[in-house]
mmCIF file of the N, C-alpha and C atoms, coordinates in Angstrom:
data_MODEL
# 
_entry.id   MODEL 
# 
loop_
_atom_site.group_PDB 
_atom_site.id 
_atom_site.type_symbol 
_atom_site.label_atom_id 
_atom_site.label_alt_id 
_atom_site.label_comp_id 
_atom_site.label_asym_id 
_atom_site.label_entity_id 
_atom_site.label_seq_id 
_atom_site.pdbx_PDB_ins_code 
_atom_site.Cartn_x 
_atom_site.Cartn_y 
_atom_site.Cartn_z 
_atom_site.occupancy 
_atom_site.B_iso_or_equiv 
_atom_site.pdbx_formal_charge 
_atom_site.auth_seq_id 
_atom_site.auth_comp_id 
_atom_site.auth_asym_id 
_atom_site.auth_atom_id 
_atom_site.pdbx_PDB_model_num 
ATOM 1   N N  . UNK A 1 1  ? 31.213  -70.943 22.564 1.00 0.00 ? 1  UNK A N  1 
ATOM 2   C CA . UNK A 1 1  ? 31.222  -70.791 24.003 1.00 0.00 ? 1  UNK A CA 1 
ATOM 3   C C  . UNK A 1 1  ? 29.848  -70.330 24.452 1.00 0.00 ? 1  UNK A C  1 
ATOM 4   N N  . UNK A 1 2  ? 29.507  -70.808 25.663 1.00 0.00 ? 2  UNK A N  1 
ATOM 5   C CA . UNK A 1 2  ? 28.348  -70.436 25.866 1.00 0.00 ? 2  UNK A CA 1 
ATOM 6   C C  . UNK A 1 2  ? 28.052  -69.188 27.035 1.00 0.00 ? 2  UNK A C  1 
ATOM 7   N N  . UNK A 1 3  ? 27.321  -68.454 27.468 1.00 0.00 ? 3  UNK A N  1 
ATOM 8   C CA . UNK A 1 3  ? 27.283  -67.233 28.253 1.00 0.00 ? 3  UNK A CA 1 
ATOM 9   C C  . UNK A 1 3  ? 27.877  -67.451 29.749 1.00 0.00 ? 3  UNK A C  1 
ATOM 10  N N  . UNK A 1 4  ? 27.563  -68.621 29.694 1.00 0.00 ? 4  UNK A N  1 
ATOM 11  C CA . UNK A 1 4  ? 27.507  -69.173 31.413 1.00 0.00 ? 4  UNK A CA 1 
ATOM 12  C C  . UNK A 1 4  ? 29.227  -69.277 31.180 1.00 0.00 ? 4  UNK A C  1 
ATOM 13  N N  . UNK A 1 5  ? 29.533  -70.115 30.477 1.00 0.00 ? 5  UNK A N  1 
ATOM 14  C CA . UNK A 1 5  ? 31.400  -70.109 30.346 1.00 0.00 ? 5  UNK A CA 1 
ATOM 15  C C  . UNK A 1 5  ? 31.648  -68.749 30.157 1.00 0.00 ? 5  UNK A C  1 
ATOM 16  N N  . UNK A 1 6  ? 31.201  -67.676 29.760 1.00 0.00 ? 6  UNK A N  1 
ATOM 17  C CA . UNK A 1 6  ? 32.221  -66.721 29.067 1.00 0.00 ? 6  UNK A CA 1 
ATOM 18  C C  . UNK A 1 6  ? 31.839  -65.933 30.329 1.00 0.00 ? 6  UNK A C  1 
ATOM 19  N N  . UNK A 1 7  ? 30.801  -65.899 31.270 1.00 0.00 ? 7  UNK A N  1 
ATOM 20  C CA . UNK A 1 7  ? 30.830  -65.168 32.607 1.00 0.00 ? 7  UNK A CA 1 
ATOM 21  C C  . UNK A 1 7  ? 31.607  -65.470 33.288 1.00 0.00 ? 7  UNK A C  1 
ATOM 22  N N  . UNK A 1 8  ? 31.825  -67.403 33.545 1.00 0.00 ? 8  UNK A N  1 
ATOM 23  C CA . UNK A 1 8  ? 33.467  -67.625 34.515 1.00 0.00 ? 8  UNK A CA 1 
ATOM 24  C C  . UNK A 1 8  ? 34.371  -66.889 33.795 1.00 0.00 ? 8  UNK A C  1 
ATOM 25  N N  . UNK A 1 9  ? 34.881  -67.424 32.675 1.00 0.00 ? 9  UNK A N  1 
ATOM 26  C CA . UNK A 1 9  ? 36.006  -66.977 31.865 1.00 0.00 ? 9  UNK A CA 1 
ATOM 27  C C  . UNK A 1 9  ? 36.177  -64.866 32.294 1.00 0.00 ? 9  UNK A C  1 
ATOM 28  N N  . UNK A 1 10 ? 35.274  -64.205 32.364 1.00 0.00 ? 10 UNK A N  1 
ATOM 29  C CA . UNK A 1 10 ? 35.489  -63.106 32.622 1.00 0.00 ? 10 UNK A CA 1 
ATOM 30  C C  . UNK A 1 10 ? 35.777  -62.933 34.451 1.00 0.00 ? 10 UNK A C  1 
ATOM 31  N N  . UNK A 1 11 ? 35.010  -63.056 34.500 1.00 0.00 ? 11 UNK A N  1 
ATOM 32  C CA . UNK A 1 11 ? 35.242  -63.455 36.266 1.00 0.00 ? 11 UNK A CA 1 
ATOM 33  C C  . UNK A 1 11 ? 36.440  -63.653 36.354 1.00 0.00 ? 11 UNK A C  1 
ATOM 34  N N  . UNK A 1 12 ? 36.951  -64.720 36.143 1.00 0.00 ? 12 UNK A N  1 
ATOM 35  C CA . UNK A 1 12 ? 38.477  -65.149 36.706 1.00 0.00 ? 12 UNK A CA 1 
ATOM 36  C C  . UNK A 1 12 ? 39.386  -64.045 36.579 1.00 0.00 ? 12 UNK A C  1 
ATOM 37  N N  . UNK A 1 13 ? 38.752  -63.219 34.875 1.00 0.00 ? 13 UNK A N  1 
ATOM 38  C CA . UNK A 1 13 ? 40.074  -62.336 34.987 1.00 0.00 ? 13 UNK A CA 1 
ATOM 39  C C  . UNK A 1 13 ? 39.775  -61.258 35.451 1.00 0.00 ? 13 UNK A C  1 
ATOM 40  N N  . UNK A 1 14 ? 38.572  -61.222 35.958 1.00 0.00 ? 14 UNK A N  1 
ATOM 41  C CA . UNK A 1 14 ? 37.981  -59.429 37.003 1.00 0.00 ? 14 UNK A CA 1 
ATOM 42  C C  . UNK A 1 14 ? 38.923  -60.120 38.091 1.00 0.00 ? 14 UNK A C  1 
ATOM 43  N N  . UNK A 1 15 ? 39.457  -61.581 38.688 1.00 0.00 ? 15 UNK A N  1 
ATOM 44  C CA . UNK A 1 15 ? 39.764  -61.326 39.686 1.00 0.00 ? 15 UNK A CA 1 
ATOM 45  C C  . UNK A 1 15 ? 41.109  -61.707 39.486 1.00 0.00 ? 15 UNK A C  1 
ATOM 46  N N  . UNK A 1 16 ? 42.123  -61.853 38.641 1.00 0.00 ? 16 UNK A N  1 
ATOM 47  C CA . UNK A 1 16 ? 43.299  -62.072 38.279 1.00 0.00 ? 16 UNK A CA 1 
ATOM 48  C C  . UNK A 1 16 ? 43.623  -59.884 38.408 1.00 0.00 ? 16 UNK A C  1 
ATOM 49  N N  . UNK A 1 17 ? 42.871  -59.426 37.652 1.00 0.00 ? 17 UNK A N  1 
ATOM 50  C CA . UNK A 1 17 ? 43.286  -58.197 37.273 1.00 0.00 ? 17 UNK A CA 1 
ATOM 51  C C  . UNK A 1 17 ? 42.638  -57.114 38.227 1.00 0.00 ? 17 UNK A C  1 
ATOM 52  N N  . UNK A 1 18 ? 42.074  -57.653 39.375 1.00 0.00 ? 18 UNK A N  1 
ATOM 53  C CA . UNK A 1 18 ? 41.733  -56.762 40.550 1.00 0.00 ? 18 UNK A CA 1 
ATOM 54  C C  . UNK A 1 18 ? 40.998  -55.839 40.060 1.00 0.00 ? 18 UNK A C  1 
ATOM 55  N N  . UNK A 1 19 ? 40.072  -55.832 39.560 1.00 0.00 ? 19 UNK A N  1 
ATOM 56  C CA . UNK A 1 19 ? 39.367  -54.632 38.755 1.00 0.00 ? 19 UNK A CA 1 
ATOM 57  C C  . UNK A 1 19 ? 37.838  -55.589 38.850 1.00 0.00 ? 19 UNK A C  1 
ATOM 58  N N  . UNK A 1 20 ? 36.798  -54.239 38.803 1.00 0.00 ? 20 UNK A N  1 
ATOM 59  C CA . UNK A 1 20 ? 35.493  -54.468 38.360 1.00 0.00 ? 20 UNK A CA 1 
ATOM 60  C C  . UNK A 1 20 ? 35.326  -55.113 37.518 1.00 0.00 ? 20 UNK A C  1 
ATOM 61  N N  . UNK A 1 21 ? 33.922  -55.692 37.219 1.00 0.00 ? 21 UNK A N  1 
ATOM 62  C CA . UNK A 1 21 ? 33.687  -56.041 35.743 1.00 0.00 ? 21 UNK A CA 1 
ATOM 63  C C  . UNK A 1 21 ? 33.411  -55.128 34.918 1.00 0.00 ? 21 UNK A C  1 
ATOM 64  N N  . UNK A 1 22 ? 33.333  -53.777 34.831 1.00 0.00 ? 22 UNK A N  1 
ATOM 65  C CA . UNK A 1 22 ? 32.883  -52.649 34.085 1.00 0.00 ? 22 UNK A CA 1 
ATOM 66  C C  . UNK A 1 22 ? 34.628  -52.248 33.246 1.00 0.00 ? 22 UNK A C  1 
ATOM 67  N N  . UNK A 1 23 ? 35.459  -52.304 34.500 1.00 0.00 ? 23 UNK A N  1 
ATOM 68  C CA . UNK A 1 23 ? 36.152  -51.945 34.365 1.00 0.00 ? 23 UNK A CA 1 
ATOM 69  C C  . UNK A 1 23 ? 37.079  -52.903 33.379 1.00 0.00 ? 23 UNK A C  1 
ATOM 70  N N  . UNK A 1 24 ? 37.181  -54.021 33.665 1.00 0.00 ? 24 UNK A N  1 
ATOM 71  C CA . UNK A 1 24 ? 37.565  -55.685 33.082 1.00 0.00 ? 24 UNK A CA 1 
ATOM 72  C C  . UNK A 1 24 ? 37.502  -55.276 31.265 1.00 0.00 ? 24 UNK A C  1 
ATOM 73  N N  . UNK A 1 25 ? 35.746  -55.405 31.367 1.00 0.00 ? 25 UNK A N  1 
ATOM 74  C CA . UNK A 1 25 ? 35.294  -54.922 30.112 1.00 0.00 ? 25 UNK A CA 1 
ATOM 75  C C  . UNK A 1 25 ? 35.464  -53.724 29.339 1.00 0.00 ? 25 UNK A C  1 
ATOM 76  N N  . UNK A 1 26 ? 35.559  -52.846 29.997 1.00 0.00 ? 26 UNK A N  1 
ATOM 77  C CA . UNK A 1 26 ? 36.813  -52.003 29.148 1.00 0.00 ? 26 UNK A CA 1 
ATOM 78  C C  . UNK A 1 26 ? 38.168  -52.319 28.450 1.00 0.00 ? 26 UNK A C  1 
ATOM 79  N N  . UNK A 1 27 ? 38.855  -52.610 29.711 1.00 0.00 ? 27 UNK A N  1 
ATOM 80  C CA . UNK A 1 27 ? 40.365  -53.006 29.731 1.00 0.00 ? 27 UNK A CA 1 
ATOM 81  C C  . UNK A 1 27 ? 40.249  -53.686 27.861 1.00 0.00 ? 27 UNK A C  1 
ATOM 82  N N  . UNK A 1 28 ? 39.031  -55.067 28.139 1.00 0.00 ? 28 UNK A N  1 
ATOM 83  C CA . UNK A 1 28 ? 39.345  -56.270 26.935 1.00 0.00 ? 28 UNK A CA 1 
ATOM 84  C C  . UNK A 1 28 ? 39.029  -55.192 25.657 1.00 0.00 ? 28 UNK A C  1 
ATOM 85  N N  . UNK A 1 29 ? 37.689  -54.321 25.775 1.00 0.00 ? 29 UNK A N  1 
ATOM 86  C CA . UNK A 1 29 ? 37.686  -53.693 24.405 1.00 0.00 ? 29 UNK A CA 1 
ATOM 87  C C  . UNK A 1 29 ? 38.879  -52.838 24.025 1.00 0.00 ? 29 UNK A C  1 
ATOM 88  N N  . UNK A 1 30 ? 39.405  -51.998 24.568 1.00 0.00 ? 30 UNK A N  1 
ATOM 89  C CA . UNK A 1 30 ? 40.439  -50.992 24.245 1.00 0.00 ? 30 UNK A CA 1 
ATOM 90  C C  . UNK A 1 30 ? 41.865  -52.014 23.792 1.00 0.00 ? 30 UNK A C  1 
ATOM 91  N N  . UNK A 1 31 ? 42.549  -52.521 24.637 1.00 0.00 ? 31 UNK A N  1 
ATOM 92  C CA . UNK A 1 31 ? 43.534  -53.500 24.650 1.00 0.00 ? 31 UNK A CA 1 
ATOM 93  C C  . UNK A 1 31 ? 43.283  -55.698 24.288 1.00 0.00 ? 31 UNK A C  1 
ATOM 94  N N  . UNK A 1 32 ? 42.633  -55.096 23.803 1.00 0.00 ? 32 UNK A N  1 
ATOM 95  C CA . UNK A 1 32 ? 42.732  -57.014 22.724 1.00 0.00 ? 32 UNK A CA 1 
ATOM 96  C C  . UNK A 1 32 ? 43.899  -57.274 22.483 1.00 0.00 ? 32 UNK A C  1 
ATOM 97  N N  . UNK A 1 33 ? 44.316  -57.173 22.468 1.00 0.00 ? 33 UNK A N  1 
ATOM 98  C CA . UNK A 1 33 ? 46.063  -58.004 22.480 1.00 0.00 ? 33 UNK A CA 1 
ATOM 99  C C  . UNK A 1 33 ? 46.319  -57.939 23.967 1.00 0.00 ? 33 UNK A C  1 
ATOM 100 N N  . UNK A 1 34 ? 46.031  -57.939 25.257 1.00 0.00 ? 34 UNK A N  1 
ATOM 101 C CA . UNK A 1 34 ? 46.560  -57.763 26.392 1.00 0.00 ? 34 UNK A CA 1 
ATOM 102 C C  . UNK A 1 34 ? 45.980  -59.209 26.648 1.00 0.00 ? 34 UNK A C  1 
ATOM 103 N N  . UNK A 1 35 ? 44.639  -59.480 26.366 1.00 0.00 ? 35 UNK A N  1 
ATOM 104 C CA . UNK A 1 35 ? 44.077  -60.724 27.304 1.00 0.00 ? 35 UNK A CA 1 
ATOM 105 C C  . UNK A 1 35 ? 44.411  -62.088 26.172 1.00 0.00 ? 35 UNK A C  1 
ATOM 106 N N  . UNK A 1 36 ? 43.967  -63.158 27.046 1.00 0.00 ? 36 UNK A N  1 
ATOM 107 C CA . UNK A 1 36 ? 44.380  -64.275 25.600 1.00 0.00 ? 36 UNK A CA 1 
ATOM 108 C C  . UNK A 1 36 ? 43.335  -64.768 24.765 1.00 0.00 ? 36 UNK A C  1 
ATOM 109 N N  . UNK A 1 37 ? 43.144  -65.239 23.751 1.00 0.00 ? 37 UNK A N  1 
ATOM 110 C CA . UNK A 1 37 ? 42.225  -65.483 23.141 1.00 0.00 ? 37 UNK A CA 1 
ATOM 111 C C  . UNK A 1 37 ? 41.177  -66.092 23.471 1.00 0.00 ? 37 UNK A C  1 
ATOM 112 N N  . UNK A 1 38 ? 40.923  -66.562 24.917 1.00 0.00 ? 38 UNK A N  1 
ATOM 113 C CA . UNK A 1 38 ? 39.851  -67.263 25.631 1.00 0.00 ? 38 UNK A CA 1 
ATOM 114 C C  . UNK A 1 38 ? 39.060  -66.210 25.993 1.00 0.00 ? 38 UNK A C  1 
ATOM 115 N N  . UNK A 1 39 ? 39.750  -65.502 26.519 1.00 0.00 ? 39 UNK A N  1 
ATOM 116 C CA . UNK A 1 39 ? 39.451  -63.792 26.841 1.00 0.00 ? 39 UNK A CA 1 
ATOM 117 C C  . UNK A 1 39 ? 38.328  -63.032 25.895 1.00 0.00 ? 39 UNK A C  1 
ATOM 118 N N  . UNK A 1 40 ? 39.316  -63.356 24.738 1.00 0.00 ? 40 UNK A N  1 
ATOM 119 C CA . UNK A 1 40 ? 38.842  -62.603 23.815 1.00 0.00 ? 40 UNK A CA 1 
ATOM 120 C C  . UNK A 1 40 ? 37.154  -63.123 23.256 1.00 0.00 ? 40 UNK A C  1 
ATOM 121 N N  . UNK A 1 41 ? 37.170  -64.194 23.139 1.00 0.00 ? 41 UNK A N  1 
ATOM 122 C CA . UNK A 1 41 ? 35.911  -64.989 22.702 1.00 0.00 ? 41 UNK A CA 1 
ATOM 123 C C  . UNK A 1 41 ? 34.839  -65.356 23.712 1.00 0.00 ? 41 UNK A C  1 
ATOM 124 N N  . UNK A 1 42 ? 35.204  -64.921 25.213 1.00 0.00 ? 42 UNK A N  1 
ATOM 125 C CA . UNK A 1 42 ? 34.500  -64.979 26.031 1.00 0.00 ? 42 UNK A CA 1 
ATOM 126 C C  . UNK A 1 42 ? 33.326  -63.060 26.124 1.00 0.00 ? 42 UNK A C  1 
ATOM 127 N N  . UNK A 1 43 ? 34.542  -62.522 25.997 1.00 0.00 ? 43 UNK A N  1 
ATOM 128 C CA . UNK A 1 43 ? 34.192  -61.276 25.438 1.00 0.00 ? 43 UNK A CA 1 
ATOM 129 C C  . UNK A 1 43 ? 33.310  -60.735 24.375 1.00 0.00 ? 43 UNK A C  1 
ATOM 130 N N  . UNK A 1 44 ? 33.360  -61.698 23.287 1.00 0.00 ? 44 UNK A N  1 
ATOM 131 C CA . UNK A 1 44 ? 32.756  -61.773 22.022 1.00 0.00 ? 44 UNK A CA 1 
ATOM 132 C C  . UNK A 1 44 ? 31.546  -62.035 22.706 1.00 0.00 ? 44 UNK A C  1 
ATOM 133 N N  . UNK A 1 45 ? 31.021  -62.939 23.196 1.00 0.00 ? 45 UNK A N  1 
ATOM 134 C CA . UNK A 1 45 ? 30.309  -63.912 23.594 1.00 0.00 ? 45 UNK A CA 1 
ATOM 135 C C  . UNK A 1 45 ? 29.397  -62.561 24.354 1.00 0.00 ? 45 UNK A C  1 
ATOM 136 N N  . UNK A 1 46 ? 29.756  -62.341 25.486 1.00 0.00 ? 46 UNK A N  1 
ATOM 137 C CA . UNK A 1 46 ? 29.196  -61.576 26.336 1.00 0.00 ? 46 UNK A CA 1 
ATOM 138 C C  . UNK A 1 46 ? 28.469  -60.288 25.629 1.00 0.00 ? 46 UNK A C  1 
ATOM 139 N N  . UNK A 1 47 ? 29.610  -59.783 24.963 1.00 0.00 ? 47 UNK A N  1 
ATOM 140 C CA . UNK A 1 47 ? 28.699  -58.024 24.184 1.00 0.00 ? 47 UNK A CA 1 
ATOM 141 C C  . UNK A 1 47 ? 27.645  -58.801 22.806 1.00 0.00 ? 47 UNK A C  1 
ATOM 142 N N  . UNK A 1 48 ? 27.759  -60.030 22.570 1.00 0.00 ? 48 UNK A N  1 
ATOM 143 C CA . UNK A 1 48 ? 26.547  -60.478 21.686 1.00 0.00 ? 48 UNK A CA 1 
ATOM 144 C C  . UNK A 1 48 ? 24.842  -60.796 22.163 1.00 0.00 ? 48 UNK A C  1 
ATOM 145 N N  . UNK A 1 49 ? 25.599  -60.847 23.440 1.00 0.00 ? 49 UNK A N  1 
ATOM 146 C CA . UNK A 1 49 ? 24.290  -61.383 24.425 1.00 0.00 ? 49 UNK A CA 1 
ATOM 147 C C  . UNK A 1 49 ? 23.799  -60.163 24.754 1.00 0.00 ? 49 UNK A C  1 
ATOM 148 N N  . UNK A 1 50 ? 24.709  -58.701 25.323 1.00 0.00 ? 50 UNK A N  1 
ATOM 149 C CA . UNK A 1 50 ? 23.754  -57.408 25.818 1.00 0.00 ? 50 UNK A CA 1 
ATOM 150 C C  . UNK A 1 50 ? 23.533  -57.329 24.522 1.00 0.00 ? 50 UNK A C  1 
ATOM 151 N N  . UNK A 1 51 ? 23.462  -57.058 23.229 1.00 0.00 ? 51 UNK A N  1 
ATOM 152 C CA . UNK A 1 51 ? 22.949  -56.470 21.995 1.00 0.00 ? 51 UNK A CA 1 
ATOM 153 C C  . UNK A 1 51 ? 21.944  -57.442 21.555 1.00 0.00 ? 51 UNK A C  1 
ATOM 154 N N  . UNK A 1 52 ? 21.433  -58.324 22.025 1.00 0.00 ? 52 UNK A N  1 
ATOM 155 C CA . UNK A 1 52 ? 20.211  -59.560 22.005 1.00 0.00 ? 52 UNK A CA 1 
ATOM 156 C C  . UNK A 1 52 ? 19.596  -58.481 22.939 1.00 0.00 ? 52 UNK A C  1 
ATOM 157 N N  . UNK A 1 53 ? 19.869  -58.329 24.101 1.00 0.00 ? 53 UNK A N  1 
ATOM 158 C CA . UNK A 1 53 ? 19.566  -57.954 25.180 1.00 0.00 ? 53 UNK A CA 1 
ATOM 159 C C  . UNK A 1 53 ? 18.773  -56.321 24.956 1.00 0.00 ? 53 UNK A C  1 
ATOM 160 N N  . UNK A 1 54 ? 19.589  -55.375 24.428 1.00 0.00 ? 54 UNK A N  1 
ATOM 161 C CA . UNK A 1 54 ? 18.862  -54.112 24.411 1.00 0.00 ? 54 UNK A CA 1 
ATOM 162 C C  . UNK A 1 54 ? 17.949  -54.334 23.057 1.00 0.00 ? 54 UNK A C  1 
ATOM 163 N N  . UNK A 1 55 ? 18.113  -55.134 21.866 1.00 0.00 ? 55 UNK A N  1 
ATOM 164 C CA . UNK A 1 55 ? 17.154  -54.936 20.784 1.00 0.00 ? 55 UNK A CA 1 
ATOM 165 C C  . UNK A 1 55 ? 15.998  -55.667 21.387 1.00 0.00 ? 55 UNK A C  1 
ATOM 166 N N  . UNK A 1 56 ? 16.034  -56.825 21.967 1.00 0.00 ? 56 UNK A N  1 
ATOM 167 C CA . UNK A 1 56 ? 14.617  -57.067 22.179 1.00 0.00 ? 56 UNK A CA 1 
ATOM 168 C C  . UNK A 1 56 ? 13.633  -56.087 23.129 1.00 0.00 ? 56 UNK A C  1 
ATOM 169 N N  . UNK A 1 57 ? 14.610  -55.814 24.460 1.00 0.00 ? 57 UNK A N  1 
ATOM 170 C CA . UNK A 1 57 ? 13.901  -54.551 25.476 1.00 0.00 ? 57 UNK A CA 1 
ATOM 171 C C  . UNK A 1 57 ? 13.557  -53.091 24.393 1.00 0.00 ? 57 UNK A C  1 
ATOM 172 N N  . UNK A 1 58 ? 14.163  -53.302 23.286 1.00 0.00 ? 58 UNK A N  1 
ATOM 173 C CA . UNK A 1 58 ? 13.316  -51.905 22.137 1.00 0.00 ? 58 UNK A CA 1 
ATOM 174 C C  . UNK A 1 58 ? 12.248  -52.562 21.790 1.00 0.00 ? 58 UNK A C  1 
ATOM 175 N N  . UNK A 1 59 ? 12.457  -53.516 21.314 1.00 0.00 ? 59 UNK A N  1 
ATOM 176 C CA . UNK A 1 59 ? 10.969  -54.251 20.613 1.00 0.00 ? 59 UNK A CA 1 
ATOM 177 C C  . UNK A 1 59 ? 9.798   -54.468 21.707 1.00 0.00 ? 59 UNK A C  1 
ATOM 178 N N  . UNK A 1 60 ? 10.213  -54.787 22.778 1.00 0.00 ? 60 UNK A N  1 
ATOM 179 C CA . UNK A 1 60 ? 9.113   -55.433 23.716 1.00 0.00 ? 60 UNK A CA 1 
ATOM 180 C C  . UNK A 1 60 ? 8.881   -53.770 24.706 1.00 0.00 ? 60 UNK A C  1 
ATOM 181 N N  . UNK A 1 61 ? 9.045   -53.291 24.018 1.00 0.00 ? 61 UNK A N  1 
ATOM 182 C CA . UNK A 1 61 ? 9.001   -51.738 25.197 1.00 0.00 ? 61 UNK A CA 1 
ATOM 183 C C  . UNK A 1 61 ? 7.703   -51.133 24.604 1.00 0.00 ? 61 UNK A C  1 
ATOM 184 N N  . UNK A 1 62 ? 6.891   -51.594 25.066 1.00 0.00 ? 62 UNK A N  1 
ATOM 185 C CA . UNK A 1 62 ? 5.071   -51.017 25.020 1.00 0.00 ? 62 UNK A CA 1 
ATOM 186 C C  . UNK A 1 62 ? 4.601   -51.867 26.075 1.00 0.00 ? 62 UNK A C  1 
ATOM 187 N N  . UNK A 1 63 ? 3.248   -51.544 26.527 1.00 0.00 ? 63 UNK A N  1 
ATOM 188 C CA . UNK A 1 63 ? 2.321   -51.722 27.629 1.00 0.00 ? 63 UNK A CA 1 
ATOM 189 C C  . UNK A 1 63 ? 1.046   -52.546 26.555 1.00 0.00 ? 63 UNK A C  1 
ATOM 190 N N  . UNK A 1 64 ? 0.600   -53.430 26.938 1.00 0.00 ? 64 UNK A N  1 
ATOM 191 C CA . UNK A 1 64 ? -0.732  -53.651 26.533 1.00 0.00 ? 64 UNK A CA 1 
ATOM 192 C C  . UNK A 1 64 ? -1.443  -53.831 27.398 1.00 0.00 ? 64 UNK A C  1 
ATOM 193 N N  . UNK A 1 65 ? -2.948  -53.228 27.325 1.00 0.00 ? 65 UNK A N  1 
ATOM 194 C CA . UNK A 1 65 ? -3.811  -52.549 27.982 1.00 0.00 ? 65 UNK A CA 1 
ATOM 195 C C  . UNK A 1 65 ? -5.014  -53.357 27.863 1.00 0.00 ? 65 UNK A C  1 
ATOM 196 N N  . UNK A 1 66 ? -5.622  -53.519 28.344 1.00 0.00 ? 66 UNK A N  1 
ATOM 197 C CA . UNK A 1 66 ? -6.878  -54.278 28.146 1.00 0.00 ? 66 UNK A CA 1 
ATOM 198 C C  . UNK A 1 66 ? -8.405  -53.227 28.465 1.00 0.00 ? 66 UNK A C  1 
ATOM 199 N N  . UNK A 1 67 ? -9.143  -53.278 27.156 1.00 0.00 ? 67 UNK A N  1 
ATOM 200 C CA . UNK A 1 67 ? -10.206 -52.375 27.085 1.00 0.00 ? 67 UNK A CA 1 
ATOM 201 C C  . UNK A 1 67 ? -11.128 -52.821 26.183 1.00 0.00 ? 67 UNK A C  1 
ATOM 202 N N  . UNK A 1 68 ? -12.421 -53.144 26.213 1.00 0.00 ? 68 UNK A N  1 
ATOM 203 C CA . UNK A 1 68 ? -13.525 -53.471 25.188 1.00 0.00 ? 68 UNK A CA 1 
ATOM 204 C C  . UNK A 1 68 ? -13.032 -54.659 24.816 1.00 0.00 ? 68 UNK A C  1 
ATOM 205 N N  . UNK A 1 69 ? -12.781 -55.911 25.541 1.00 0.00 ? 69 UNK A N  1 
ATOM 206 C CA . UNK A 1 69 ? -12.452 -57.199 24.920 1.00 0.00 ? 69 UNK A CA 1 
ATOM 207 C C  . UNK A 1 69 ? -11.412 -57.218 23.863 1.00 0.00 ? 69 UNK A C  1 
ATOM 208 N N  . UNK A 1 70 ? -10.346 -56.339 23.768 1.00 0.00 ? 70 UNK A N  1 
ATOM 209 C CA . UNK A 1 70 ? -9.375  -55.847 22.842 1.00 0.00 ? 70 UNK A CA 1 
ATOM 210 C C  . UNK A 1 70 ? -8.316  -55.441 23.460 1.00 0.00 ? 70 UNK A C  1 
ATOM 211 N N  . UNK A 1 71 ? -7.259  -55.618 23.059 1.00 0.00 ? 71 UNK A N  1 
ATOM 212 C CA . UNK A 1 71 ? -5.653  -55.096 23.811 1.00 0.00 ? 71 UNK A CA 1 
ATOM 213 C C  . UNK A 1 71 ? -5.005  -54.668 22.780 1.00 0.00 ? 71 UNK A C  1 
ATOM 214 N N  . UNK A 1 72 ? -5.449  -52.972 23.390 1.00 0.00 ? 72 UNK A N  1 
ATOM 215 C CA . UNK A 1 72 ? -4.762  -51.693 22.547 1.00 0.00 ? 72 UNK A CA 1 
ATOM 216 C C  . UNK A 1 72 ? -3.238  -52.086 23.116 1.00 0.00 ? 72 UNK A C  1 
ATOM 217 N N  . UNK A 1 73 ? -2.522  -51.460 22.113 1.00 0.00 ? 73 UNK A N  1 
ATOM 218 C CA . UNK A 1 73 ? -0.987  -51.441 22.880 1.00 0.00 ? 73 UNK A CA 1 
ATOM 219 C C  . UNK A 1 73 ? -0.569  -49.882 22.657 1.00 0.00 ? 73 UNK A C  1 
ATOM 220 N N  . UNK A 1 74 ? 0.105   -49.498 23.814 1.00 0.00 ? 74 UNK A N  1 
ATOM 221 C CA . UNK A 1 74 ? 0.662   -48.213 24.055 1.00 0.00 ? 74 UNK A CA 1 
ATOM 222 C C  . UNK A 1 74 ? 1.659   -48.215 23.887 1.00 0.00 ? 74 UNK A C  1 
ATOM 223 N N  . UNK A 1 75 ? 2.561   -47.401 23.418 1.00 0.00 ? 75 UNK A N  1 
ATOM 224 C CA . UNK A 1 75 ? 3.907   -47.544 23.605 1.00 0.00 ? 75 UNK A CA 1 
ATOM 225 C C  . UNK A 1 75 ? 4.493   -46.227 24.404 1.00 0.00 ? 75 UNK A C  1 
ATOM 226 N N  . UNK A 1 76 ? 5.406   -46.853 24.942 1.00 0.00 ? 76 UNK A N  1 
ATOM 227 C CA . UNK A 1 76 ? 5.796   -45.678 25.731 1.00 0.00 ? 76 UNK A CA 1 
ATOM 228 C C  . UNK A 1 76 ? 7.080   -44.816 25.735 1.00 0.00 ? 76 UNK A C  1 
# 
């Protein structure tokens, strides 16, 4: 499944289940047996993409600076 499907696929059920998406995404982690397996793999889908998401913003989290024809990098 791809991100763009597993955002409808969540969507529909933020709005089947009258709830946030914060809240949605709770609901699916705690209770996996409540939603159906489309649910479930749309879910999969989604928390694989923020954990792409925060390891690269660790890796790419420095400044490079430009000084003496050279780009020191800072990290911050």
């Amino acid at each position: 499944m791809r991100l763009l499907t597993a955002l409808k696929v969540i969507q529909k059920e933020m709005e089947f289940m009258g709830m946030s998406s914060e809240k949605v995404l709770d609901f699916i982690q705690k209770n996996p047996l409540a939603v159906s397996q489309k649910t479930l793999e749309a879910f999969k889908v989604y928390t694989d993409y923020q954990e792409i998401i925060e390891a690269s913003k660790k890796e790419d989290d420095h400044l490079y600076v430009e000084g003496d024809n050279t780009l020191d990098t800072i990290k911050l």
